[in-house]
PDB file of N, CA, C and O in Angstrom:
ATOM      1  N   UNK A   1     115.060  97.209  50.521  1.00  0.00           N
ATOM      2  CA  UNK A   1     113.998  97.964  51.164  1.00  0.00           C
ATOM      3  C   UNK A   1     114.600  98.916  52.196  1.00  0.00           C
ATOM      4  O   UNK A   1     115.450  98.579  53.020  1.00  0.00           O
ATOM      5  N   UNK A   2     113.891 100.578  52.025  1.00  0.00           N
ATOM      6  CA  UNK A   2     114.280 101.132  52.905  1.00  0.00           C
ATOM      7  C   UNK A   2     113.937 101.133  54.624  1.00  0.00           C
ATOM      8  O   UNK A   2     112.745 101.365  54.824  1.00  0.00           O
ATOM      9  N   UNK A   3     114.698 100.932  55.815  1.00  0.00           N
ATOM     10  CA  UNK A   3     113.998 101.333  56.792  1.00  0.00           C
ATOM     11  C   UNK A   3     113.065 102.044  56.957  1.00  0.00           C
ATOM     12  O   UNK A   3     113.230 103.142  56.425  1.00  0.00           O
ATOM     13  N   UNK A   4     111.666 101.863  57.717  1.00  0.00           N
ATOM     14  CA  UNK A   4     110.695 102.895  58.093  1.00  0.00           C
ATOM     15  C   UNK A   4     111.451 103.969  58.956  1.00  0.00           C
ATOM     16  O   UNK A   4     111.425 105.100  58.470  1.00  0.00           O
ATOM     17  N   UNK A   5     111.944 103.862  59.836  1.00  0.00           N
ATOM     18  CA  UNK A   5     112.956 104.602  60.829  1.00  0.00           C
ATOM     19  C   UNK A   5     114.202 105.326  60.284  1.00  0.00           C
ATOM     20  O   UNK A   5     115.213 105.651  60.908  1.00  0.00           O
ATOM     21  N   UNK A   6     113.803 105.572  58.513  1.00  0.00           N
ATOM     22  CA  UNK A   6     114.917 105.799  57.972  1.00  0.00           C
ATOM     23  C   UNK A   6     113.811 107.851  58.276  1.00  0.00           C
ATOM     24  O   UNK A   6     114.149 108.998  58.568  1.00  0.00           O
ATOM     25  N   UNK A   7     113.068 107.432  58.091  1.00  0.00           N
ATOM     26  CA  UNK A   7     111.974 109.227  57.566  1.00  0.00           C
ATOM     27  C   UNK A   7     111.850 109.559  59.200  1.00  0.00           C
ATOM     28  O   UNK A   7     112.086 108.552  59.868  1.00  0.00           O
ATOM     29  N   UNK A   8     111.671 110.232  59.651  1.00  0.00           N
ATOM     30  CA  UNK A   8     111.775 110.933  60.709  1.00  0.00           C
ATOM     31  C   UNK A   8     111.079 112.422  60.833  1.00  0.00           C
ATOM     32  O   UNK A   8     111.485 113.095  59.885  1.00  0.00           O
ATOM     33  N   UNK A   9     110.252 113.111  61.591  1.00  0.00           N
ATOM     34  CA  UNK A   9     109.989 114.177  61.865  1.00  0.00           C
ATOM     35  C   UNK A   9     110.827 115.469  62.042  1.00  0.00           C
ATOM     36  O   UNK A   9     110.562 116.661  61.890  1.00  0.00           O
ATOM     37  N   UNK A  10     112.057 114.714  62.462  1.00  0.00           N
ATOM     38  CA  UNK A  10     113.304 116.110  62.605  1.00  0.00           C
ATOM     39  C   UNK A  10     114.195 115.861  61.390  1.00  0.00           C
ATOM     40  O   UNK A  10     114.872 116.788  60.945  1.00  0.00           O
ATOM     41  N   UNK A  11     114.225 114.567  60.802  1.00  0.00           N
ATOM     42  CA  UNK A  11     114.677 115.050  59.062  1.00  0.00           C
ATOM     43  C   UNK A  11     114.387 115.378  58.187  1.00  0.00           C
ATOM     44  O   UNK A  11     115.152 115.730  57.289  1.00  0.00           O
ATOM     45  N   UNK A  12     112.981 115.377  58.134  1.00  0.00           N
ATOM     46  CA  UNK A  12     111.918 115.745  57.373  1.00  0.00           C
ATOM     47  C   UNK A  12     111.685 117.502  56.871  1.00  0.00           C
ATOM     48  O   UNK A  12     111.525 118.097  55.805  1.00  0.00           O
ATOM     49  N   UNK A  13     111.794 117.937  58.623  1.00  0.00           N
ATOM     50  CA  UNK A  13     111.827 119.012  59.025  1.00  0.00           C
ATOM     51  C   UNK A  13     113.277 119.970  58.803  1.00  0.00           C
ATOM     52  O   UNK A  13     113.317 121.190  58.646  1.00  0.00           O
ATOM     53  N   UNK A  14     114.454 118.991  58.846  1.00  0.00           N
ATOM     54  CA  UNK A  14     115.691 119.870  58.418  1.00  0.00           C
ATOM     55  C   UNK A  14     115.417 120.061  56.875  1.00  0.00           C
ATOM     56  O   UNK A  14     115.598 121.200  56.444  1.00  0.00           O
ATOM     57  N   UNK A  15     114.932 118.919  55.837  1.00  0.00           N
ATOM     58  CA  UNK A  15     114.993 118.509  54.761  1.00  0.00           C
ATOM     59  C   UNK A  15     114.109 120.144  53.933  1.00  0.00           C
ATOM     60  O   UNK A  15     114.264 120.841  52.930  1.00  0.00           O
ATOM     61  N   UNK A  16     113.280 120.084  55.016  1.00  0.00           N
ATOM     62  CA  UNK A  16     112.313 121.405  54.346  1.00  0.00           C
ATOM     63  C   UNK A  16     112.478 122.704  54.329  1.00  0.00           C
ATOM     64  O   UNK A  16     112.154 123.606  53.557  1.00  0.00           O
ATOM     65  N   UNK A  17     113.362 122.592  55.884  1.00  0.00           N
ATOM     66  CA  UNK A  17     114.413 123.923  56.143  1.00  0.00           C
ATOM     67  C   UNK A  17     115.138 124.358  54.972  1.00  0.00           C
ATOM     68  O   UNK A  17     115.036 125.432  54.379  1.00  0.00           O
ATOM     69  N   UNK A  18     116.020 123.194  54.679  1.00  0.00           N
ATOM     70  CA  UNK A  18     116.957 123.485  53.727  1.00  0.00           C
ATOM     71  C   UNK A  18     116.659 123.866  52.391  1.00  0.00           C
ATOM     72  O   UNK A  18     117.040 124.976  52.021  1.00  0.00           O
ATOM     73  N   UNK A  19     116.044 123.131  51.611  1.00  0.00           N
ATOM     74  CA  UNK A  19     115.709 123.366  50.705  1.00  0.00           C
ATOM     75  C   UNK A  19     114.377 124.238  50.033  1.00  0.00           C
ATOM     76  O   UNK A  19     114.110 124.257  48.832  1.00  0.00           O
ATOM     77  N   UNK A  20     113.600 124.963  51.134  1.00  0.00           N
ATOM     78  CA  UNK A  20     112.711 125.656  50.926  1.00  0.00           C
ATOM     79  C   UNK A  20     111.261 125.177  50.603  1.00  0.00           C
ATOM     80  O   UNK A  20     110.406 125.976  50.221  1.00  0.00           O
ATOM     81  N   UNK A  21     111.069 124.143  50.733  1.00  0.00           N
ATOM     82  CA  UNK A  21     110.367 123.303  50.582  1.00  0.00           C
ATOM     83  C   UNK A  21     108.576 122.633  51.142  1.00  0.00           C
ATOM     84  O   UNK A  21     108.568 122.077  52.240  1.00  0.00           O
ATOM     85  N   UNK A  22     107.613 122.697  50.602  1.00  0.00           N
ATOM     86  CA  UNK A  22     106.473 121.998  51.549  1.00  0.00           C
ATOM     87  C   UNK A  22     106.396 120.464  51.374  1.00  0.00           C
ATOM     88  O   UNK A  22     106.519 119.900  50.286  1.00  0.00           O
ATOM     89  N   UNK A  23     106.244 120.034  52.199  1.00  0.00           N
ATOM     90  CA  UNK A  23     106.204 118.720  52.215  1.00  0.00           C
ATOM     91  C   UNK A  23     104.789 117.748  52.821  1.00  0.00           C
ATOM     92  O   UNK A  23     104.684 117.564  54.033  1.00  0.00           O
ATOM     93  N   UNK A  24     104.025 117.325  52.101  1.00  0.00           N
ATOM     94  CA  UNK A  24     103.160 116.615  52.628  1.00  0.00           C
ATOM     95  C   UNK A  24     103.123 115.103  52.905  1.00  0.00           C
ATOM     96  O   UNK A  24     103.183 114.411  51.888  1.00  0.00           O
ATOM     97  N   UNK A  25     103.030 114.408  54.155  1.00  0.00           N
ATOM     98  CA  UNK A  25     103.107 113.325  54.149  1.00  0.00           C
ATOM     99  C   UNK A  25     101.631 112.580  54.542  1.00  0.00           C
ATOM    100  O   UNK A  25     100.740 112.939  55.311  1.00  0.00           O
ATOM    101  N   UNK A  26     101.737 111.651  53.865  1.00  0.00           N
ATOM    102  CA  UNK A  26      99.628 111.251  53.821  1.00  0.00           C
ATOM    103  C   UNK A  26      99.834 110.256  54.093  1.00  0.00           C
ATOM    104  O   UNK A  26     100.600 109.713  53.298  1.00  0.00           O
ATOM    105  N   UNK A  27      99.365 109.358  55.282  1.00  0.00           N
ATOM    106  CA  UNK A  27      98.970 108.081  55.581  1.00  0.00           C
ATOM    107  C   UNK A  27      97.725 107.973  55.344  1.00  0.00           C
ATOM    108  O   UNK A  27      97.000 108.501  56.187  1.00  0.00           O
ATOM    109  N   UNK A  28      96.960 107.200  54.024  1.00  0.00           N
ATOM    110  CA  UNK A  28      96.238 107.494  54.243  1.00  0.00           C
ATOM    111  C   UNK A  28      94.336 106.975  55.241  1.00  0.00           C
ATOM    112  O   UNK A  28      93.198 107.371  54.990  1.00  0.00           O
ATOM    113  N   UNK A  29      94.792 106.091  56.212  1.00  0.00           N
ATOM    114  CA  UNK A  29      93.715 105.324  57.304  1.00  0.00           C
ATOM    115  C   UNK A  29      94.441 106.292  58.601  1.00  0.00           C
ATOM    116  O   UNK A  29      93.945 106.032  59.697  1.00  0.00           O
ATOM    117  N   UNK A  30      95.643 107.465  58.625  1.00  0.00           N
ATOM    118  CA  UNK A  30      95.909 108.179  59.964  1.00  0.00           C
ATOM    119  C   UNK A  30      95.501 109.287  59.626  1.00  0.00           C
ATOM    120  O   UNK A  30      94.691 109.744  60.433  1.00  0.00           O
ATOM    121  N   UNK A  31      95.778 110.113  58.516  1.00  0.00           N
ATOM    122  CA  UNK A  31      95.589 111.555  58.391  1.00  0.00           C
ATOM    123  C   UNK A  31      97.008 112.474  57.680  1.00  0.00           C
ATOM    124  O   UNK A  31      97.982 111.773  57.406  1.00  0.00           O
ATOM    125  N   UNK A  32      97.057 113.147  57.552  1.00  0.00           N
ATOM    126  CA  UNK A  32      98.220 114.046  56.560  1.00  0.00           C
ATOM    127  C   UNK A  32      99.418 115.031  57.633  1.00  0.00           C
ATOM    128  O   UNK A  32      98.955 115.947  58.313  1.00  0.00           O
ATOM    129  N   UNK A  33     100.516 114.806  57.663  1.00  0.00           N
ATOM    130  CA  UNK A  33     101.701 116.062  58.334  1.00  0.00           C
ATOM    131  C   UNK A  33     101.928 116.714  57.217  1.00  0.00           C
ATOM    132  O   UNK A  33     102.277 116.182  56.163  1.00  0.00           O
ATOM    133  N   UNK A  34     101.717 118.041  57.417  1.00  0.00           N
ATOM    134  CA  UNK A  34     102.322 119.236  56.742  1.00  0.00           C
ATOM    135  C   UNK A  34     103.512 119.946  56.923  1.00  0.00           C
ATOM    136  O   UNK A  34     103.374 120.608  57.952  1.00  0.00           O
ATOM    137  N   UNK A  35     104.834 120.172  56.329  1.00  0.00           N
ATOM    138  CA  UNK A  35     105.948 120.690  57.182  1.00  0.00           C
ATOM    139  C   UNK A  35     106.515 121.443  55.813  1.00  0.00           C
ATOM    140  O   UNK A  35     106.809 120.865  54.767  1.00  0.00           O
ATOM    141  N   UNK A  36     106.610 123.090  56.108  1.00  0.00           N
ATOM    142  CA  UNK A  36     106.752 124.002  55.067  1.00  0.00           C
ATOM    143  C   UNK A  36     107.829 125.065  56.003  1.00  0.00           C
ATOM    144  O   UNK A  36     107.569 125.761  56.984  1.00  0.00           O
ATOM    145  N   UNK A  37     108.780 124.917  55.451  1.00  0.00           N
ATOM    146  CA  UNK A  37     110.088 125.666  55.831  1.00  0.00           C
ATOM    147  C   UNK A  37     110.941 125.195  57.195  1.00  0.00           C
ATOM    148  O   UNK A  37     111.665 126.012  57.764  1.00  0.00           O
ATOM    149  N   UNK A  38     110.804 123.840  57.671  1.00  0.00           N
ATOM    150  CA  UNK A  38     111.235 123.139  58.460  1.00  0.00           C
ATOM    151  C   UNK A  38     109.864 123.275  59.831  1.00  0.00           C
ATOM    152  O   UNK A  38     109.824 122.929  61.012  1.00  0.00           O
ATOM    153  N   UNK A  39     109.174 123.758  59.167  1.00  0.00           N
ATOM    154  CA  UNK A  39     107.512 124.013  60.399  1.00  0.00           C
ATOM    155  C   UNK A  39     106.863 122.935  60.426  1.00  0.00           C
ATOM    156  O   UNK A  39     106.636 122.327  59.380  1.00  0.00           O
ATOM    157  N   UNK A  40     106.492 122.545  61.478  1.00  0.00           N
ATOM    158  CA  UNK A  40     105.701 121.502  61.384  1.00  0.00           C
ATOM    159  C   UNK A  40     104.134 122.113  61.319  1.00  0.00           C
ATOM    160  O   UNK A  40     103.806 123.110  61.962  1.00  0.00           O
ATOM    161  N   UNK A  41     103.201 121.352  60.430  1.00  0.00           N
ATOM    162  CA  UNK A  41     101.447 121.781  60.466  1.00  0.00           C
ATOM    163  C   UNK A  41     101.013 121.074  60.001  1.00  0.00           C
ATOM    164  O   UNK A  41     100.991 120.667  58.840  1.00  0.00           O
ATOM    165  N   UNK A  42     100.387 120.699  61.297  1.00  0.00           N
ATOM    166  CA  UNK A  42      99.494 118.779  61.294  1.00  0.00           C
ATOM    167  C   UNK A  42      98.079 119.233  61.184  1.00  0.00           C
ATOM    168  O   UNK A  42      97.526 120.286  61.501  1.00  0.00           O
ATOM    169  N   UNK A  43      97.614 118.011  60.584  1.00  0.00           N
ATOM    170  CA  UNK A  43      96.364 117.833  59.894  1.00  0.00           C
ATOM    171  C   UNK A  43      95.954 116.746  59.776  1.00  0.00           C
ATOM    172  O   UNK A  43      96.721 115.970  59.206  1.00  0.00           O
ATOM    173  N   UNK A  44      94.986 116.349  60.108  1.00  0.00           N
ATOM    174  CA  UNK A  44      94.858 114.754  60.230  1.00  0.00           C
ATOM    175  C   UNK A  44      93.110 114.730  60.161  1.00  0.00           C
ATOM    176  O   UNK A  44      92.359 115.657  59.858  1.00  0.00           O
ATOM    177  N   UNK A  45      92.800 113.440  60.525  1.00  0.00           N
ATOM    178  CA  UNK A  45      91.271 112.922  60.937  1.00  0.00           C
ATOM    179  C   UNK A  45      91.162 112.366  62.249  1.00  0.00           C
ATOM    180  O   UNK A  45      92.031 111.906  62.990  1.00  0.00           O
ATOM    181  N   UNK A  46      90.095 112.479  62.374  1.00  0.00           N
ATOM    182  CA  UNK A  46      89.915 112.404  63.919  1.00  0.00           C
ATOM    183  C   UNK A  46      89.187 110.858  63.781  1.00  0.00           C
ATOM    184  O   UNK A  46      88.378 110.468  62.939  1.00  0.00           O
ATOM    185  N   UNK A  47      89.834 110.087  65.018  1.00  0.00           N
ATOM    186  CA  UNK A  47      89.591 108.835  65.318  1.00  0.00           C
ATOM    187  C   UNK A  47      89.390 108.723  66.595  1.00  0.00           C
ATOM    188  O   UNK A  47      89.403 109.494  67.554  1.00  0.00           O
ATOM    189  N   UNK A  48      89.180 107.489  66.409  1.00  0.00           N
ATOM    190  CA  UNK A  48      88.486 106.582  68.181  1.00  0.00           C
ATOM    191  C   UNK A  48      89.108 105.646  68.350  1.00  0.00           C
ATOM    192  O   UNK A  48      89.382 104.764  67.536  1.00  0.00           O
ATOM    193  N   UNK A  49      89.502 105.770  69.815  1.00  0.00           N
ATOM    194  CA  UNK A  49      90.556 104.441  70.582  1.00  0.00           C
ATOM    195  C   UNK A  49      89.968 104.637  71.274  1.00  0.00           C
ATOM    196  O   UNK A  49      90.009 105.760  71.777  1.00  0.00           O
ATOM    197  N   UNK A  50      89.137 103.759  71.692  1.00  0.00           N
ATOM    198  CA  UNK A  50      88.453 103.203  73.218  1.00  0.00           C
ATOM    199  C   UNK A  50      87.384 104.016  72.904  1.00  0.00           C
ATOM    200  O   UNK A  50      86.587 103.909  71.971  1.00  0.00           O
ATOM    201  N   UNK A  51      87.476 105.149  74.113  1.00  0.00           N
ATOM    202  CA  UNK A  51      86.295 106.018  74.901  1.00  0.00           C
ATOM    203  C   UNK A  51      87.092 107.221  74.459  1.00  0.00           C
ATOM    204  O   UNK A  51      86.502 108.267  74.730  1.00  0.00           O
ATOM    205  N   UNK A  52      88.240 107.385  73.867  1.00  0.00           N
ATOM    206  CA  UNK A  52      88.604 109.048  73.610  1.00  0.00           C
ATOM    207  C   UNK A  52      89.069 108.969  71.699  1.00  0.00           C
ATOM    208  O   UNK A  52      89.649 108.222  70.911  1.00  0.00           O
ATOM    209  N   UNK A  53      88.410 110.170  71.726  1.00  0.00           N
ATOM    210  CA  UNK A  53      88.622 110.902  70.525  1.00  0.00           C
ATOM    211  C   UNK A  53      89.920 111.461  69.939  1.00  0.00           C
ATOM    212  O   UNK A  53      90.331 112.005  70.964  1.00  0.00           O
ATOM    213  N   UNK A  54      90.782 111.693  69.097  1.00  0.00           N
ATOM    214  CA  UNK A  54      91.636 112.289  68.715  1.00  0.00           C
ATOM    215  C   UNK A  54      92.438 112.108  67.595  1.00  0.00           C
ATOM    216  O   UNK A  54      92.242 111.320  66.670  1.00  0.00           O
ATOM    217  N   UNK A  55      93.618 113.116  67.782  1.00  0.00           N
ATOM    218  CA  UNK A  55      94.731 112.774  66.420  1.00  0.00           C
ATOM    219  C   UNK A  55      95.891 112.314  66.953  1.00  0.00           C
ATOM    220  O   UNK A  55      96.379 112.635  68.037  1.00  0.00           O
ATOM    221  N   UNK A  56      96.620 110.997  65.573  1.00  0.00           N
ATOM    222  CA  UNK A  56      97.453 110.308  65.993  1.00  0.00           C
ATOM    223  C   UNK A  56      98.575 111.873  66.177  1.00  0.00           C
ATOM    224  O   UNK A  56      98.515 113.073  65.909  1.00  0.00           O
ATOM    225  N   UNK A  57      99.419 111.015  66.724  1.00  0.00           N
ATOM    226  CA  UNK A  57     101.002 112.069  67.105  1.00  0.00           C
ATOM    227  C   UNK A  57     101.578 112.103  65.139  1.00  0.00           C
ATOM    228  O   UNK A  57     101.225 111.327  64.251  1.00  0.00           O
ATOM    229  N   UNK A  58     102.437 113.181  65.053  1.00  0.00           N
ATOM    230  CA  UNK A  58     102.816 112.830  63.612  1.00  0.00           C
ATOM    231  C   UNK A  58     103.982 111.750  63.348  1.00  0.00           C
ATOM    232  O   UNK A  58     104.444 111.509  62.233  1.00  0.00           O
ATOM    233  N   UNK A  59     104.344 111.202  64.426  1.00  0.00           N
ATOM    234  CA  UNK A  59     105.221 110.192  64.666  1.00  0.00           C
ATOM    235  C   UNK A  59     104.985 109.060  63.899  1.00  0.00           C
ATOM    236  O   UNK A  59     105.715 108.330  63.227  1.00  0.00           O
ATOM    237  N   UNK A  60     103.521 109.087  64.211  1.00  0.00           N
ATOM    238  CA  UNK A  60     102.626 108.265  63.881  1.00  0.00           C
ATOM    239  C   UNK A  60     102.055 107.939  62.702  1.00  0.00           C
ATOM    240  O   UNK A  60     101.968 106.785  62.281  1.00  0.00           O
ATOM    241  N   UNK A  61     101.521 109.254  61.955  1.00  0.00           N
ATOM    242  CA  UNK A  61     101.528 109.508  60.603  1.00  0.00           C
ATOM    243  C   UNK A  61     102.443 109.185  60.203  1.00  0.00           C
ATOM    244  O   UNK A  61     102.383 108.244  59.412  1.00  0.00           O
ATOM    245  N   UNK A  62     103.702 109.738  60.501  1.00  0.00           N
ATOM    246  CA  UNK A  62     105.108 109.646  59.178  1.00  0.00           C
ATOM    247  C   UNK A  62     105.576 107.926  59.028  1.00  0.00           C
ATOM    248  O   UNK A  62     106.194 107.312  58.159  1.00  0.00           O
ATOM    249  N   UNK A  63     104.907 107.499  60.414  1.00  0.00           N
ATOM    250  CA  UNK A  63     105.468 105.949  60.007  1.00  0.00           C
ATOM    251  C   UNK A  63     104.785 104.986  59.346  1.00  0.00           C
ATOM    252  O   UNK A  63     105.310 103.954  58.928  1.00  0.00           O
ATOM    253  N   UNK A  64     103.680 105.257  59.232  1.00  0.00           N
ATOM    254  CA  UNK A  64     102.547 105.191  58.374  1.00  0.00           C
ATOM    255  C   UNK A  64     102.531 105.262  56.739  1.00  0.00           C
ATOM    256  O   UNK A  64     102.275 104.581  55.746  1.00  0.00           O
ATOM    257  N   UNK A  65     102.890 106.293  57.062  1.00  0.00           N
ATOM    258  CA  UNK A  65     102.843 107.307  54.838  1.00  0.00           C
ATOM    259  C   UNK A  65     103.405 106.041  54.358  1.00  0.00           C
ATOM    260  O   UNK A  65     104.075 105.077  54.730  1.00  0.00           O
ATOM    261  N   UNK A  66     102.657 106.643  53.115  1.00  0.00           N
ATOM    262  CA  UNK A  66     102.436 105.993  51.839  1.00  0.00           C
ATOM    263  C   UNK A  66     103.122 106.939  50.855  1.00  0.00           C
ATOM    264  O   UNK A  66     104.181 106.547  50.365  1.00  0.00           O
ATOM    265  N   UNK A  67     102.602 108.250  50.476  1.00  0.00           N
ATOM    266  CA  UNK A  67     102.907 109.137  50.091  1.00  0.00           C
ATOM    267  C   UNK A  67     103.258 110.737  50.665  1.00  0.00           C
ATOM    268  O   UNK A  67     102.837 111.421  51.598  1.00  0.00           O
ATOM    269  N   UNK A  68     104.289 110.933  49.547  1.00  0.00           N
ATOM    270  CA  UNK A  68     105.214 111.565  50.311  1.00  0.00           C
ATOM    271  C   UNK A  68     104.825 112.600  48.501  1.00  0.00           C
ATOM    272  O   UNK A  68     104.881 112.270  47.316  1.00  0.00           O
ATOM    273  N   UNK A  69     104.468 113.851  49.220  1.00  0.00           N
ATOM    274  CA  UNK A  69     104.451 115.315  48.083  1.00  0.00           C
ATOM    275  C   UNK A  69     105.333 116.084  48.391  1.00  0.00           C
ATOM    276  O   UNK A  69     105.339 116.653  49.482  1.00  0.00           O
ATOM    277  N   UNK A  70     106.345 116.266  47.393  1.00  0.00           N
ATOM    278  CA  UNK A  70     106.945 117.343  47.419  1.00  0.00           C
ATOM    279  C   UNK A  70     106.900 118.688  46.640  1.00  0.00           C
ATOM    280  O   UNK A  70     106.932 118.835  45.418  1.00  0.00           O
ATOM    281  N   UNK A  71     106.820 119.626  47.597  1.00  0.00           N
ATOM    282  CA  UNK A  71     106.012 121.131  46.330  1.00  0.00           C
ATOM    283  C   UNK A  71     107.483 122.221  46.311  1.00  0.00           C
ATOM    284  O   UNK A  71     107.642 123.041  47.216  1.00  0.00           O
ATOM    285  N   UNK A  72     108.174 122.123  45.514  1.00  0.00           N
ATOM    286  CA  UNK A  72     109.756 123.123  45.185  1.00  0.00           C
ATOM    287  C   UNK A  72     108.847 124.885  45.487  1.00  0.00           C
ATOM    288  O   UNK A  72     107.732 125.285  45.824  1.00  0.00           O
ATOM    289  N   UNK A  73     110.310 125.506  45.067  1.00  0.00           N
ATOM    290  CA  UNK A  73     109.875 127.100  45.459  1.00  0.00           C
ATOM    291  C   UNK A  73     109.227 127.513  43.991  1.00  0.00           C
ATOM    292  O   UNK A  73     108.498 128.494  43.844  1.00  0.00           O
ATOM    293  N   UNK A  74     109.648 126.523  42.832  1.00  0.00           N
ATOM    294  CA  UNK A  74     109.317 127.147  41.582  1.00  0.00           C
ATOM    295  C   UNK A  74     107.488 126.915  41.499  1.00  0.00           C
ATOM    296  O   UNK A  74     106.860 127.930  41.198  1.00  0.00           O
ATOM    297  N   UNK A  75     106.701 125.663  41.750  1.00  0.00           N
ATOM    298  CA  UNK A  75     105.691 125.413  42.269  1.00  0.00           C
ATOM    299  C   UNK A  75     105.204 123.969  41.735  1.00  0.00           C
ATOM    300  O   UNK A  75     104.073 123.522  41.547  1.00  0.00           O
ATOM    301  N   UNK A  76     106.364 123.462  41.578  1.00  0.00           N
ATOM    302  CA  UNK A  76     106.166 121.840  41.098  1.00  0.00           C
ATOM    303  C   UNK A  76     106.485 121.374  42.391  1.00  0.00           C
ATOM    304  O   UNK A  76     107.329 121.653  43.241  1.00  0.00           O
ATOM    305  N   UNK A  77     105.046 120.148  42.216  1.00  0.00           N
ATOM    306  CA  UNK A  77     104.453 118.710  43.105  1.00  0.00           C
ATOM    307  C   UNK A  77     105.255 117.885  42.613  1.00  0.00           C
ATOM    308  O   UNK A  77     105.341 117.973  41.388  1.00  0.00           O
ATOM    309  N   UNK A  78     105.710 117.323  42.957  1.00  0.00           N
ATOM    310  CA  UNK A  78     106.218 115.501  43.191  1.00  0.00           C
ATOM    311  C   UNK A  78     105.274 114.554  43.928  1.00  0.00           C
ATOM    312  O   UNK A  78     104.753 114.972  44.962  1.00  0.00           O
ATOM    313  N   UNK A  79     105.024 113.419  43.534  1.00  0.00           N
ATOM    314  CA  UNK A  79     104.792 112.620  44.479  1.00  0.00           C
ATOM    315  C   UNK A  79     105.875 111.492  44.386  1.00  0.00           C
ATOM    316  O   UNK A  79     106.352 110.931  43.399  1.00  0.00           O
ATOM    317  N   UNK A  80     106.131 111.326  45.841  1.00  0.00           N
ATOM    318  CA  UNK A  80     107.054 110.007  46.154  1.00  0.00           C
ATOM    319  C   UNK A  80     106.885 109.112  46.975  1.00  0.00           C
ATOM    320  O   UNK A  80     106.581 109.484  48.109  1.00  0.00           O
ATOM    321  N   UNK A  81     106.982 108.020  46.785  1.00  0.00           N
ATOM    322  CA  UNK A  81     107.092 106.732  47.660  1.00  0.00           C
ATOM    323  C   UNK A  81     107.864 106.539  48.903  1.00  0.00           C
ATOM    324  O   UNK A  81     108.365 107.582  49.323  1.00  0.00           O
ATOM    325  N   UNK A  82     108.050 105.670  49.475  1.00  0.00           N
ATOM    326  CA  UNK A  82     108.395 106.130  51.095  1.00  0.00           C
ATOM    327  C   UNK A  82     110.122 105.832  50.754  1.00  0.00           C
ATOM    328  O   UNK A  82     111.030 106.528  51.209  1.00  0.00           O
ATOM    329  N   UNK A  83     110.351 104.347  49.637  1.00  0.00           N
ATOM    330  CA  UNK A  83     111.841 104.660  48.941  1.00  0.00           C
ATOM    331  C   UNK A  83     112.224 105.753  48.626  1.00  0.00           C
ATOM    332  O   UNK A  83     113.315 106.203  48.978  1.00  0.00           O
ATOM    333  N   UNK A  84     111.459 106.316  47.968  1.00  0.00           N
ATOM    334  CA  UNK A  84     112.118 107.709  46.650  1.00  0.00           C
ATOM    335  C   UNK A  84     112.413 108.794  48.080  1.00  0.00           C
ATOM    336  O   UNK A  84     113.454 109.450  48.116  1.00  0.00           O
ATOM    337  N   UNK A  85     111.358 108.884  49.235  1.00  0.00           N
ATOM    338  CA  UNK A  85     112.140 109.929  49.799  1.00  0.00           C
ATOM    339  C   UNK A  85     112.817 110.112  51.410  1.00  0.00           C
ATOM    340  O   UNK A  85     113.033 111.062  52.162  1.00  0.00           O
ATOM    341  N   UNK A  86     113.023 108.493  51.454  1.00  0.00           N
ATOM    342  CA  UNK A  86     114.143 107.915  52.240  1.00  0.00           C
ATOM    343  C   UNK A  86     115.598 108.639  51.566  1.00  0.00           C
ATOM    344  O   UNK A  86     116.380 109.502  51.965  1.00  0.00           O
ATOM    345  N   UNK A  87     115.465 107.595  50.055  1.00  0.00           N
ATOM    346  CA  UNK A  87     116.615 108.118  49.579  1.00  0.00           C
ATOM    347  C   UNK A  87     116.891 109.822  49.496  1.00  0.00           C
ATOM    348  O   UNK A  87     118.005 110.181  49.878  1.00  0.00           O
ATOM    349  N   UNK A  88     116.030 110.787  49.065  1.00  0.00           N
ATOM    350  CA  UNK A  88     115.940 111.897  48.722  1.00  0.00           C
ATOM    351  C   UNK A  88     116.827 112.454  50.075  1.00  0.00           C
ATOM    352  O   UNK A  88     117.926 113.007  50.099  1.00  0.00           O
ATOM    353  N   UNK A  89     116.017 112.129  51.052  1.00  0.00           N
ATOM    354  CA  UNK A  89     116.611 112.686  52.842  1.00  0.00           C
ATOM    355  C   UNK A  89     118.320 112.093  53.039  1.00  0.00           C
ATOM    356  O   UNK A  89     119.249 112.771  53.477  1.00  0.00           O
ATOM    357  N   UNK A  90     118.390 110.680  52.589  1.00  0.00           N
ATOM    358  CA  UNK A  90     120.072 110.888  52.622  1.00  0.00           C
ATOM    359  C   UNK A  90     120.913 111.324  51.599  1.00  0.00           C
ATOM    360  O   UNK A  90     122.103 111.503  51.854  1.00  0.00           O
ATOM    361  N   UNK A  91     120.458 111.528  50.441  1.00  0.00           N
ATOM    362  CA  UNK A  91     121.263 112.724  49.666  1.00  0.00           C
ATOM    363  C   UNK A  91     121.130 114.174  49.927  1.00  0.00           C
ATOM    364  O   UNK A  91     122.094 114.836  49.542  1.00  0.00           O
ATOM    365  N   UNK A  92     120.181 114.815  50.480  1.00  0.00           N
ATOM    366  CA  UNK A  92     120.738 116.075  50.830  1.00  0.00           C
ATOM    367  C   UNK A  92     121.273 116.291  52.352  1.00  0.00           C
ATOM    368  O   UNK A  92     121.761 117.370  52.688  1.00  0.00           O
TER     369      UNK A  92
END
C-alpha cells in the first residue's frame, strides 16, 4: 500500500507542470482540486463545521481522493486510483 503522504499538492502541481497536463482530484464527501499546467483551481462543496460555512483546504481534498483523472494534451481521460497515481508521481 501506497502512503497517503505519498500525493501532495506541490507534486501534483510539478507533475502537471511537466507534463502538460489537467488533473482532477475528487474526494468524493470533500469536493474536487483542479490543477492544469502546474495551477492550482479548486472547486469543491460547501460544508458545515460548527457555526461556519466553507471549503475544505485542498490539502484536505487530496488526502481524501479516491479518484484521480488524468486529461493528456492529445485529449484522453484516465481515471486512477490513489496507487496508480502515487506510482505515476514517482516515475516522472
Amino acid at each position: 500500500m501506497i502512503e497517503t503522504a505519498a500525493i501532495t499538492v506541490e507534486r501534483l502541481c510539478i507533475f502537471s507542470d511537466r507534463t502538460h497536463t489537467l488533473v482532477t482530484i475528487d474526494a468524493p464527501l470533500f469536493g474536487s482540486v483542479m490543477i492544469l499546467n502546474g495551477q492550482l483551481l479548486e472547486k469543491g462543496y460547501e460544508i458545515e463545521v460548527g457555526n461556519s460555512k466553507g471549503f475544505p483546504p485542498p490539502e484536505h481534498i487530496i488526502a481524501e481522493a479516491t479518484r484521480f483523472w488524468v486529461l493528456n494534451g492529445t485529449g484522453i481521460r484516465k481515471r486512477m486510483s490513489r496507487e496508480e497515481m502515487a506510482k505515476l508521481l514517482d516515475e516522472s
